[in-house]
Each structure stands twice: as structure tokens, then as C-alpha cells.
Phi, psi and omega in degrees: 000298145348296168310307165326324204255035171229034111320323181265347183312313183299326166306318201291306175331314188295307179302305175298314214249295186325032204274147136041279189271355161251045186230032151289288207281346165281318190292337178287308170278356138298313180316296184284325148345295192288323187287315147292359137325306188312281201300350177294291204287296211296349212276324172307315160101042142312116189278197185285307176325332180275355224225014177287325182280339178299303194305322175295316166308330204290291185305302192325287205293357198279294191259019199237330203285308200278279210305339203296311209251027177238331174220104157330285184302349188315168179300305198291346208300326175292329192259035207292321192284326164264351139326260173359323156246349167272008176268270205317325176262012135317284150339301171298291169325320185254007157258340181287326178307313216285309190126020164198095192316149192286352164298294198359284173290343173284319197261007162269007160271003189215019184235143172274165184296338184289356192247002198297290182309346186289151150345286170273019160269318199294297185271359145309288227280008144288328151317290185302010196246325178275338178310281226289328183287312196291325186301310195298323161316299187294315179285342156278347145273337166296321182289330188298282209286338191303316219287348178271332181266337205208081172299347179261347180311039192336291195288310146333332186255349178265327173327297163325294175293325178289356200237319165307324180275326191266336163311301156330313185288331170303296209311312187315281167331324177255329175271335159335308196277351176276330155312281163356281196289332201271328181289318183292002166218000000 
């Protein structure tokens, strides 16, 4: 589960470093992040599936890296966190269209292959994929409206991103095994 979650590592950098005025240099060290997770992972021998948010930091960080340093000064530049959830819950949303979530490949590194094909494998890591697209979501119109009345709102904006993110992360850790426990009686 741990390993899973150094998915998020470029994100989490991009957020801690990406303050107003550093946000060239969040984006550089997301980019380069994701790109050696990527290279980390695959070298390890991860298939892609397993590699969607990483793969997603790669493009995010890509184009948020080129706008950074072609227009400094951009509109978006105040709003880099909630870009930041509304790319991941692109990312959530859009692997749920396609039928594959983006949990999929993560919980089959933590699954044996007979539960890969059942039903209830499909549909928890569709739930869990969705929980995590409404956080993502939810934190980005917030980070959106906060960031528009109260732009200075340091603590309120980490609140957010801490409380959006950790919620997911319980949850994720935990229904499985409440599936789990509710089949085995």
C-alpha cells in the first residue's frame, strides 16, 4: 500500500514547493519526479496499469512545466492546486469511463490472480477509484473558490489538500477488507 502511494510523490512535491511564486520550480520537480517513479517502476517491472497516476503526473507535469516557463505570469499560475485536482479527477473519471480504474493495476500487486477476473475485484476498485474522483473533484472546486476570495489562505488550502487526500487514502485501506469480511460471513 505504501509503495502505491509514491504515486503521489510528484504531486505531493508539486504542492509543498508550488506556493504562488515557486511555481516554475514545483512544476520541474513534479516532472522530474514522475519521470523517475516511471523509470523506477517499469525498471522493476510494473506493467502500465499499475503506472496510471504516475503516467498522468508525467503529461500534467509536462504541460504545467512548458506553461510555467513560456508564460511565468499566466492566470493559472494562482490556481496550480486546483489544476492539480481537476487533471487527477480527469484521470480518476476517465479511467472509470474507459472500465479501468485506476486502482485496478495497483490492487492486483496486492491480489492473488483467481480474484483478478471476479466481479467484486472490478467493482470495489471501481468504487475506490470513485471515492478518490469525488475527493479530487471536491478539492478542486474548493481550492478553486477558496483561492479566488482568499488567495492568501495558506491554512485553509493545506487543510483542504490534507483532508481530501487522506480521506481517500483511509478509505481506499479500508473497504476492501469490510468486502472482504462482509463475503467471508
Amino acid at each position: 500500500m505504501l509503495r502505491s502511494l509514491l504515486g503521489f510523490l510528484p504531486w505531493i512535491v508539486y504542492a509543498v514547493i508550488a506556493t504562488s511564486d515557486n511555481w516554475r520550480y514545483g512544476a520541474v520537480a513534479g516532472l522530474v519526479i514522475a519521470l523517475a517513479v516511471i523509470v523506477v517502476d517499469r525498471r522493476a517491472g510494473k506493467d502500465w496499469d499499475q503506472m496510471v497516476i504516475e503516467s498522468s503526473a508525467a503529461v500534467f507535469f509536462t504541460v504545467i512545466t512548458l506553461i510555467s516557463f513560456v508564460s511565468p505570469d499566466s492566470p493559472l499560475m494562482p490556481y496550480g492546486p486546483a489544476l492539480v485536482n481537476v487533471w487527477l479527477g480527469i484521470t480518476s473519471w476517465g479511467s472509470l469511463a474507459i472500465r479501468k480504474p485506476f486502482t485496478l493495476g495497483i490492487a492486483r500487486s496486492m491480489t492473488p490472480p483467481e480474484v483478478w477476473r471476479t466481479p467484486q475485484f472490478y467493482r470495489v476498485n471501481a468504487i475506490i477509484t470513485s471515492v478518490w474522483g469525488v475527493s479530487f473533484i471536491v478539492a478542486a472546486v474548493s481550492l478553486a473558490a477558496l483561492l479566488y476570495v482568499a488567495p492568501h489562505a495558506t491554512a485553509a488550502v493545506l487543510v483542504i489538500k490534507i483532508v481530501t487526500f487522506v480521506a481517500p487514502a483511509v478509505f481506499t485501506a479500508r473497504y476492501p477488507k469490510i468486502v472482504e469480511a462482509r463475503y467471508a460471513a
